[in-house]
C-alpha positions in Angstrom: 4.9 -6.7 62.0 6.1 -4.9 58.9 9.8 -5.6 57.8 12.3 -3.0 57.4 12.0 -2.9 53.5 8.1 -2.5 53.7 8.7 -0.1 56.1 10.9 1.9 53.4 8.1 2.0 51.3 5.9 3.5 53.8 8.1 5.8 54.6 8.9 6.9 50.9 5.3 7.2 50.2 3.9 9.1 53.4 5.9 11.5 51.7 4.8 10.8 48.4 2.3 14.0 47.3 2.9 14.6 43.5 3.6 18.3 43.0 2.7 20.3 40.5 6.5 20.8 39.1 8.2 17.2 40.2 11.8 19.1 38.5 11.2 21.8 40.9 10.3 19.8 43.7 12.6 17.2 43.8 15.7 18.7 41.3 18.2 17.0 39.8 20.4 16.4 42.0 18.7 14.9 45.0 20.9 12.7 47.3 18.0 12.3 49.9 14.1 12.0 49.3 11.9 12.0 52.3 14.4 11.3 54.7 15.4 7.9 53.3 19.2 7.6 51.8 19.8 6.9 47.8 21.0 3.5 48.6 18.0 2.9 50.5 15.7 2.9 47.3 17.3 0.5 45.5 16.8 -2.0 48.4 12.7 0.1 48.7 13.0 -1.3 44.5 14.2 -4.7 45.3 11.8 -5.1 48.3 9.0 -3.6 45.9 9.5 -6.5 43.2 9.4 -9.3 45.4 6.3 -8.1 46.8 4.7 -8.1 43.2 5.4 -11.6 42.1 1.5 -12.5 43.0 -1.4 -11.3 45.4 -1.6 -15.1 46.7 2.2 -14.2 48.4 1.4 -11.2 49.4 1.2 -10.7 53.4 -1.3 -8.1 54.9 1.3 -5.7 55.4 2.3 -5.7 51.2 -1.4 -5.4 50.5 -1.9 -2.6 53.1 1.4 -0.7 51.2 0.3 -1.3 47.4 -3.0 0.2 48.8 -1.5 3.3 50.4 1.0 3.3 46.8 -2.4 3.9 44.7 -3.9 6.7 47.3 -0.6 9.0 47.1 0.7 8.4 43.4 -3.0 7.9 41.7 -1.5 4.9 40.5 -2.8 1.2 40.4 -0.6 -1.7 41.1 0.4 -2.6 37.4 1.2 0.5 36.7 3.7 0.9 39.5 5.7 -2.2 38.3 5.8 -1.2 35.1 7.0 2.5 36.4 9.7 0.1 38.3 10.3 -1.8 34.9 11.3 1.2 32.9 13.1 2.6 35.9 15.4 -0.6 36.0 15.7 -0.6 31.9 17.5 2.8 31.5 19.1 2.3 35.1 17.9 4.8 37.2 20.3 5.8 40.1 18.6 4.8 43.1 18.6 8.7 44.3 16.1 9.2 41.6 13.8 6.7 41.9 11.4 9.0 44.4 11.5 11.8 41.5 10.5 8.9 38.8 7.7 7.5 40.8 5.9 11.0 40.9 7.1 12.1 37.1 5.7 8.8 36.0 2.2 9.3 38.0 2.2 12.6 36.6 2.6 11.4 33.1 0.2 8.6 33.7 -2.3 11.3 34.8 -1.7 13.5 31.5 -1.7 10.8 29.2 -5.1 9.3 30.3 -7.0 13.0 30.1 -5.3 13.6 26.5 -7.0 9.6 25.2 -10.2 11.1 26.1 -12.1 11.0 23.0 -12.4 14.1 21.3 -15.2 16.1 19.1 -14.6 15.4 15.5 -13.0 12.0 16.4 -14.2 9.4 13.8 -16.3 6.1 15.8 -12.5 3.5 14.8 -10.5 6.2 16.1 -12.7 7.2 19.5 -12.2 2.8 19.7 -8.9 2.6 19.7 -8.2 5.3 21.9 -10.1 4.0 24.5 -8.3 0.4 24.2 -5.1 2.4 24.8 -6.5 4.1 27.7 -7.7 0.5 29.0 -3.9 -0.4 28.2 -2.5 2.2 29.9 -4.6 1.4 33.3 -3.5 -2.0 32.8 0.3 -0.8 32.7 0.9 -2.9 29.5 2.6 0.5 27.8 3.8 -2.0 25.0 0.1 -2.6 24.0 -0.6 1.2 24.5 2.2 2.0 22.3 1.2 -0.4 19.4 -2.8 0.8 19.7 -1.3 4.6 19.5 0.4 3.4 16.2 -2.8 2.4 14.8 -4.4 5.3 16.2 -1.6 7.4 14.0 -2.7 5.2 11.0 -6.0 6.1 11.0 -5.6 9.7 11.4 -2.7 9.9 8.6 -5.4 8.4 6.3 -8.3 11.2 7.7 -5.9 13.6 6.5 -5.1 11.9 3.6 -8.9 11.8 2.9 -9.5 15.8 3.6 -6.4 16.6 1.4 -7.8 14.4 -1.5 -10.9 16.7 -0.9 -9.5 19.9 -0.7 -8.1 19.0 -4.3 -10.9 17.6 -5.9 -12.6 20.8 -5.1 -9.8 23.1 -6.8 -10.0 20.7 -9.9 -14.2 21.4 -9.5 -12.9 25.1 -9.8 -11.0 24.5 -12.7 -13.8 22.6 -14.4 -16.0 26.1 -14.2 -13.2 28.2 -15.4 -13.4 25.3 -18.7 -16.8 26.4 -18.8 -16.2 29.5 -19.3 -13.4 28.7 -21.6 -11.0 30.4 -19.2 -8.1 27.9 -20.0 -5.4 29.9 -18.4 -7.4 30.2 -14.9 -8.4 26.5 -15.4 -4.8 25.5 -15.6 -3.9 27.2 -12.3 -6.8 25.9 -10.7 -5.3 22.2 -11.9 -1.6 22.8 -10.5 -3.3 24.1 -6.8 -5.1 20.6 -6.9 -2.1 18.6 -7.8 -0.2 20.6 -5.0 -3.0 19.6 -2.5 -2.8 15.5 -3.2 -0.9 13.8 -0.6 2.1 11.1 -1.1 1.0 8.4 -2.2 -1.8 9.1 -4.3 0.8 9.5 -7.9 -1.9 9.0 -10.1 -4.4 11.4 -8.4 -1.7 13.9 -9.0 -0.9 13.2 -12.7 -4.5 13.4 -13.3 -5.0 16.6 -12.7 -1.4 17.5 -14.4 -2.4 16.2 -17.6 -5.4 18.2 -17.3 -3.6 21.2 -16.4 -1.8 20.6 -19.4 -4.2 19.7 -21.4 -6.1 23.2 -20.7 -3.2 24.8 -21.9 -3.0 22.9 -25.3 -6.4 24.2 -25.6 -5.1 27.9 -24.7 -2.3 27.8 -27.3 -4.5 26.7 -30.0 -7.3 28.7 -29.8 -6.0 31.3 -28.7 -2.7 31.4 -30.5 -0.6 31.1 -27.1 2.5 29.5 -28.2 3.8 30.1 -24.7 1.0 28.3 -23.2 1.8 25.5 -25.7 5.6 25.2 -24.5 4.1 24.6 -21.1 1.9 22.1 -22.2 5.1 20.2 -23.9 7.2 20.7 -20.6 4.2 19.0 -18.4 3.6 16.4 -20.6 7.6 15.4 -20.7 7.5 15.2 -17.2 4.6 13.4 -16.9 6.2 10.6 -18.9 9.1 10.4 -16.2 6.3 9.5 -13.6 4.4 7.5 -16.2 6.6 4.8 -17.3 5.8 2.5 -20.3 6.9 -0.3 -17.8 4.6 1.2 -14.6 1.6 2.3 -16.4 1.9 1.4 -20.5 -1.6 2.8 -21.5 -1.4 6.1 -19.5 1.9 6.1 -21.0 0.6 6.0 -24.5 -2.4 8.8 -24.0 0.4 11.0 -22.6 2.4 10.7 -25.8 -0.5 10.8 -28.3 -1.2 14.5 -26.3 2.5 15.3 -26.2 2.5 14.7 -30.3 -0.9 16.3 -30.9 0.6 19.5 -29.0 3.5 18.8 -30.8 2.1 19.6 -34.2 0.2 22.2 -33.2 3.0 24.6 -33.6 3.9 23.6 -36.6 2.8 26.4 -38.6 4.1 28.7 -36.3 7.7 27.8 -36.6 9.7 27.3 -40.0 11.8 24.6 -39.0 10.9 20.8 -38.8 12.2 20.0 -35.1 9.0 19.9 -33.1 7.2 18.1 -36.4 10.3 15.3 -36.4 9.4 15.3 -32.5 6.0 14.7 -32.5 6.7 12.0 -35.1 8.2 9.9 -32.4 5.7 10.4 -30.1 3.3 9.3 -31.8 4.9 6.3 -32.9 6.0 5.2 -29.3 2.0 5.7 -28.5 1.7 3.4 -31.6 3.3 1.0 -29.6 1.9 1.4 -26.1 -2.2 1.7 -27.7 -0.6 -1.8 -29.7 -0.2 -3.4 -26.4 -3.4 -2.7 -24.9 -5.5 -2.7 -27.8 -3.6 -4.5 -30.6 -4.0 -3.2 -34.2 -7.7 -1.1 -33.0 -5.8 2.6 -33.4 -3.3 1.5 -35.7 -4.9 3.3 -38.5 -4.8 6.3 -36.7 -1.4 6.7 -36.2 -0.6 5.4 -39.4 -2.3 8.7 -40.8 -1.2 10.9 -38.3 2.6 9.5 -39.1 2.3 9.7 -42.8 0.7 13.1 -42.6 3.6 14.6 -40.2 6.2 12.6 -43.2 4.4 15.0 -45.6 4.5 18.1 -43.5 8.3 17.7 -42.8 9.4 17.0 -46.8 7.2 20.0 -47.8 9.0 22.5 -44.8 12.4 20.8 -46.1 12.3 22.0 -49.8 10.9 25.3 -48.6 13.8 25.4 -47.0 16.3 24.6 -49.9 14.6 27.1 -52.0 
């Protein structure tokens, strides 16, 4: 003979038929579900977990109410405790727990549709989703949970990877417009690429603005674009704010030697001796940073490049004074 908490349950779930709207259905302030009083369901909850402490215990009756549980909520016995577990953790009022049974098998229905795998999913992605799924129908929604976070993972890096394409393709662009000595178009063509590389990927991104500046160190000179030169000056001074001597000492030193070289370049455009006394210490700090990589191999170089800028800045000075 079934008890009277057993018979609760069979009660509750005759009644048990999940709607299409459990809100609408049930509302929110429910004091009766089915028939059966609130303070009913939490003894239908209390009767409920002592039936699920192990099949072995379980009289015919338990087995013949688990069974009619899975036919009116679509959900397997796991997954009804662990509906019952997450009831107890936030402390559902026992006049809800009839609404939370059918919102949970409504969300347990959803969920498994959406793990499908989909077209376009990647073979490690389509695997994990399908050990979530297998989570979920095990009611272990801590394992499904931690498998959706790796699931995350691997599609943040799939984005990552089509964002690192999208910008290697606007810095192939900017590699024709360099062919056709289009410097200004090639410059543009960097910044869109830079703009396109995701976080974490800094020196993707300064790659392609040192190139961006670079093409316009190549616009001012030949083409006598002393605005396209300033730009060049700006984008290589904040490129030395990402590229630290400390992070990255040789990337460091090439941006220098550029900054100098563009440096100089307008030094027979302006009368003064500012951006020659400038490009003097950038060359010497690349000095420094080529030193450490390379010890005295380039030292020559910017030995001449110093002593020619020394000569360049006396000669502008008694111009001056004249």
């Amino acid at each position: 003979m079934i008890d009277r908490g057993a018979s609760l349950l069979l009660g509750a779930l005759l009644c048990f038929a999940i709607p299409a709207d459990p809100v609408r259905a049930f509302g929110s302030d429910v004091e009766i579900i089915c028939g059966i009083p609130p303070e009913l369901f939490q003894e239908l909850k209390e009767e409920f977990d002592a039936a699920t402490q192990g099949l072995k215990e379980r009289t015919q009756e338990q087995k013949e109410l688990l069974a009619l549980l899975r036919e009116k909520l679509s959900l397997n016995e796991r997954q009804v405790a662990a509906a019952f577990q997450a009831a107890g953790e936030i402390d559902v009022a026992p006049e809800r727990y009839g609404e939370k049974l059918v919102e949970i098998a409504q969300r347990y229905a959803a969920l498994k549709e959406e793990l499908d795998a989909r077209p376009g999913d990647n073979p490690e992605i389509a695997a994990k989703k399908q050990e979530a799924a297998r989570a979920l129908e095990d009611g272990d929604l801590d394992l499904a949970d931690q498998l959706l976070d790796a699931v995350i993972a691997l599609e943040d890096q799939a984005l990552d990877q089509r964002a690192l394409e999208a910008a290697a393709t606007r810095a192939q662009k900017a590699e024709v417009a360099l062919l056709r000595l289009r410097y200004r178009e090639a410059a543009k063509s960097f910044t869109r690429a830079a703009q396109r590389v995701p976080a974490g990927h800094p020196e993707v991104k300064q790659d392609y603005l040192q190139r961006q500046a670079m093409a316009l160190y190549k616009q001012g000179v030949e083409f006598g674009d002393n605005e396209a030169l300033e730009e060049a000056i700006a984008f290589y001074r904040l490129a030395l704010e990402e590229r630290t001597r400390s992070r990255v000492p040789l990337n460091w030193a090439m941006t220098q030697n550029n900054l100098g070289n563009t440096l100089q370049s307008l030094e027979d455009r302006e009368s003064g001796t500012r951006r020659l006394e400038e490009a003097q210490i950038a060359f010497s700090a690349s000095a420094e940073g080529y030193a450490l990589s390379y010890g005295d191999r380039y030292q020559a170089y910017f030995n001449e490049k110093i002593s020619s800028l020394n000569i360049l800045i006396a000669e502008k000075r008694a111009e001056a004074k004249k």
